[in-house]
C-alpha positions as CSV (number, residue, x, y, z in Angstrom):
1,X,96.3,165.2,95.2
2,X,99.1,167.8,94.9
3,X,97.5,170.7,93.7
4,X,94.9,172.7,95.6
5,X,91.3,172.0,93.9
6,X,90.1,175.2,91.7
7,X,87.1,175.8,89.6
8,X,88.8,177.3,86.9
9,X,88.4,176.0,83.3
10,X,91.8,176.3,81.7
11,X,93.5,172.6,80.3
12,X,96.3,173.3,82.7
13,X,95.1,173.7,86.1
14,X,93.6,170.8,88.3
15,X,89.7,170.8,89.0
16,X,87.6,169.2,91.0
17,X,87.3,166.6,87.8
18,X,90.8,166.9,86.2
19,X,93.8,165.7,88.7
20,X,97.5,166.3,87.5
21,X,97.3,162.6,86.6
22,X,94.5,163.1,83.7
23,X,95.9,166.3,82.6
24,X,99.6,164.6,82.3
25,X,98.1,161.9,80.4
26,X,97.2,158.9,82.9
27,X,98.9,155.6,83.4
28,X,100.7,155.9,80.4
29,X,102.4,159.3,81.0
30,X,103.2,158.7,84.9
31,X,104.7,155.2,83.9
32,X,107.1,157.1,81.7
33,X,107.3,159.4,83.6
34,X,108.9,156.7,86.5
35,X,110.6,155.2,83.7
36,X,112.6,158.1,82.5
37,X,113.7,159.4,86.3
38,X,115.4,155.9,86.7
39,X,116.9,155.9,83.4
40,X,118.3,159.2,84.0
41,X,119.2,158.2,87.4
42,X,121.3,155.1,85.7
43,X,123.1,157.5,83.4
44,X,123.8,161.1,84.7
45,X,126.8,161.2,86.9
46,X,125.1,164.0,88.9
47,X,123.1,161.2,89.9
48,X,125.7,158.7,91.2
49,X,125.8,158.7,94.6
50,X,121.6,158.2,94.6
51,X,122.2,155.7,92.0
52,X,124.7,153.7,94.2
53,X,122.6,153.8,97.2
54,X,119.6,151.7,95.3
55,X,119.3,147.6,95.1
56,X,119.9,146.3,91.3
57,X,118.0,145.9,89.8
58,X,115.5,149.0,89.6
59,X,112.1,147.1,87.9
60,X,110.5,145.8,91.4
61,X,111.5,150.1,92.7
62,X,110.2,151.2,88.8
63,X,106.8,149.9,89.1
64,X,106.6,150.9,93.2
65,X,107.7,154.3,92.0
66,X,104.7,154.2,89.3
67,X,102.9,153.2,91.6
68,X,103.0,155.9,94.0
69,X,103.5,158.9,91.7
70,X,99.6,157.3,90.7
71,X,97.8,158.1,93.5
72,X,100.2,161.1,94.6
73,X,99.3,162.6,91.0
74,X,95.3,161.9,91.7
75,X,95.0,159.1,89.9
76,X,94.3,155.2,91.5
77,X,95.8,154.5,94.7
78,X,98.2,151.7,93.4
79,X,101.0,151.9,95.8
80,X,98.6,152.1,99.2
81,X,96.4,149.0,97.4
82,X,99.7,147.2,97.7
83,X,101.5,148.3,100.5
84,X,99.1,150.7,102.8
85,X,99.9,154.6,103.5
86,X,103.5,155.6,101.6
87,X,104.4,156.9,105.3
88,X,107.5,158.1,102.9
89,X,109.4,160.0,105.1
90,X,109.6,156.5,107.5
91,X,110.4,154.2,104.4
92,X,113.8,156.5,104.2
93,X,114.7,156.5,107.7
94,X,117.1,153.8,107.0
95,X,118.9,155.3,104.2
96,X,121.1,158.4,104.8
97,X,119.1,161.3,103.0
98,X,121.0,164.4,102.8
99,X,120.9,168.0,100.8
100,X,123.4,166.1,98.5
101,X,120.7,163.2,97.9
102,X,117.8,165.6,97.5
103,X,119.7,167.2,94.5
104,X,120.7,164.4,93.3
105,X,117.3,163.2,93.2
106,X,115.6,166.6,91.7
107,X,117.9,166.4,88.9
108,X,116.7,163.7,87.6
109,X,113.0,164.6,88.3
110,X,114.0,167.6,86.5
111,X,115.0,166.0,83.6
112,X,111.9,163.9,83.3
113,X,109.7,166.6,84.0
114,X,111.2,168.3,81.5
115,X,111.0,165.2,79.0
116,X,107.8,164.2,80.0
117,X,105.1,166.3,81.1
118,X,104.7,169.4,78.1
119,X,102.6,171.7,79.4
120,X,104.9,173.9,81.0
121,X,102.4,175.1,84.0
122,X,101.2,171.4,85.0
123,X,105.3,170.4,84.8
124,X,106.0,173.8,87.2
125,X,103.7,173.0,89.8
126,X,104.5,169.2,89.7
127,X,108.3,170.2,90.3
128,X,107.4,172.4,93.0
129,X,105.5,169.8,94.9
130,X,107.8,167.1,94.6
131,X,110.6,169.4,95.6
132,X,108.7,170.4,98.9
133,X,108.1,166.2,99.2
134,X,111.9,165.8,98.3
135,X,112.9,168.4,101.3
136,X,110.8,166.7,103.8
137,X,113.1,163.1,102.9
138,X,116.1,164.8,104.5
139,X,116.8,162.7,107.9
140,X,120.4,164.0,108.5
């Protein structure tokens, strides 16, 4: 899970019994949310170069996407059912990750954070733990 566990009450903070994934809405909310990074990823010109580094088409990288954001977000495992561990930072050894590609990339989390997940404290704390994910992809 990406949030450290706390036993407050309040709708936006993960407990021991809500994970980001429930609070954001589930399958159906993290699937969009998936959705919409490649969509703006397909679209932005900020995005290009991360764009033209990715096989055509994007469904089979979609659903794996989906898949891992599920159990990274709390909820079912789907991508290490599949595949085992993410070992992420290993996957993107062969690809040429730089500061350029990370921003690239954060944009268009941004924009589907922003589009996506509404409650502005879940969406911050998301962002600021895929950002310190999307840092650690650098390889050069």
């Amino acid at each position: 899970m990406i949030f450290n566990k706390s036993n407050t009450n309040s709708n936006t903070h993960p407990t021991p019994t809500q994970t980001p994934y429930q609070l954001m809405g589930g399958e159906t909310a993290v699937r969009q949310l998936a959705n919409r990074f490649y969509d703006i990823m397909e679209t932005a010109p900020e995005a290009k170069a991360l764009y033209a580094m990715h096989p055509l088409p994007l469904d089979g990288i979609r659903q794996k996407f989906f898949e891992f954001l599920s159990g990274w977000l709390g909820g079912p495992a789907l991508f290490e059912q599949k595949y085992g561990h993410p070992r992420l930072r290993a996957r993107h050894l062969p690809f040429e990750v730089n500061e350029q590609m990370r921003e690239e990339w954060m944009f268009c989390m941004n924009q589907a954070l922003n589009e996506v997940v509404s409650d502005k404290v879940l969406r911050e704390g998301i962002r600021q733990s895929i950002g310190q994910l999307a840092s650690h992809m650098i390889n050069c």
